[in-house]
N, C-alpha and C positions, 0 to 999 in steps of 0.2 A: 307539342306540349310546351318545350321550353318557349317555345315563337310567341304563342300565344300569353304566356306569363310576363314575357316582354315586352310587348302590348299594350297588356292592363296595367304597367306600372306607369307611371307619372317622370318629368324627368328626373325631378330630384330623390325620387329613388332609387330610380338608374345611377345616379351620380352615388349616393349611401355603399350598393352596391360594389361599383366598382372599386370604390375606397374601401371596401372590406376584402375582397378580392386582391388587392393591393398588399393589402397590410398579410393577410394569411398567406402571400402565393408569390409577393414578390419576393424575397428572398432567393429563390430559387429558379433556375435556368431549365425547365423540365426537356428539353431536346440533348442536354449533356450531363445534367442528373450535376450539375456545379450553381454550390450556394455561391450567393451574389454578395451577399452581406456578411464578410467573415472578422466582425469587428472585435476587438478585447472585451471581455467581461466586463470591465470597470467601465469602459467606455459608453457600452449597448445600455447598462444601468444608469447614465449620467445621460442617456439617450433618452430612456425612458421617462425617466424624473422631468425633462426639461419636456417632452410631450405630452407627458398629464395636464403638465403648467398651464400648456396652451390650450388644451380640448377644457380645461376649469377656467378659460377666460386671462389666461396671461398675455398682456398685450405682446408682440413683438419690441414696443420703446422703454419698456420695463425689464428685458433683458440684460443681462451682461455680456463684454463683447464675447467672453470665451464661450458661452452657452449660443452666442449666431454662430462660430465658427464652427461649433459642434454640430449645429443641423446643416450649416453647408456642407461642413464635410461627408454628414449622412443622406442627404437629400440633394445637395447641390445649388446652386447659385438661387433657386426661386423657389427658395424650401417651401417661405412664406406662403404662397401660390395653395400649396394642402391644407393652411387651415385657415382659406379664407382672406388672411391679408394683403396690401398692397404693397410696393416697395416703397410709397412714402410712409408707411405704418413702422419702417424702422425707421431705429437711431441713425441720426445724421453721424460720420465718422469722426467730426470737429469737437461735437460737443457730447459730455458726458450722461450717459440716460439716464440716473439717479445721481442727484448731487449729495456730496456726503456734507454730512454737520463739522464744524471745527468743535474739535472736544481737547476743555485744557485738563490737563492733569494735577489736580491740586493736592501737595501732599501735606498734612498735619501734623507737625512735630510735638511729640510726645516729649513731658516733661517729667 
């Protein structure tokens, strides 16, 4: 039964598949009953937040560095690889991936 539903699937929903299987089942080491991902709350939240980003179309060159270190550290060196990017899709390490504006600060003396 299951053979046969594997069959009729296509391969990109063999791929859908296994990334949903991933995401529900990786976590966990089922031969020692030991989670894999036992990260801080704060952190698995800042996990989150920066995965939404990227399943809503946030490029990888529009991140900050702290938010790549964040998925290396959860996903590891070719996080990118999950949703689809290349490693030239990231920031180059030289240059900044949002330049920020100079903003002066003018103050008005009150008389």
């Amino acid at each position: 039964m299951v053979t046969k539903a594997l069959e009729a699937m296509t391969p990109e929903q063999r791929e859908e598949y296994r990334r949903i299987g991933e995401e529900m089942y990786g976590t966990v080491h089922f031969e020692d009953s030991k989670i894999l991902n036992n990260m801080p709350p704060p952190m698995a939240e800042a996990l989150a937040y920066v995965e939404v980003g990227l399943k809503s179309g946030l490029a990888p060159a529009d991140m900050e560095p702290d938010e790549i270190a964040l998925m290396e550290n959860a996903h590891g060196k070719e996080w990118y690889t999950k949703y689809g990017w290349t490693e030239e899709d990231l920031p180059k390490p030289d240059s900044a991936s949002v330049t920020q504006p100079k903003v002066e600060l003018v103050h008005s003396q009150q008389k």
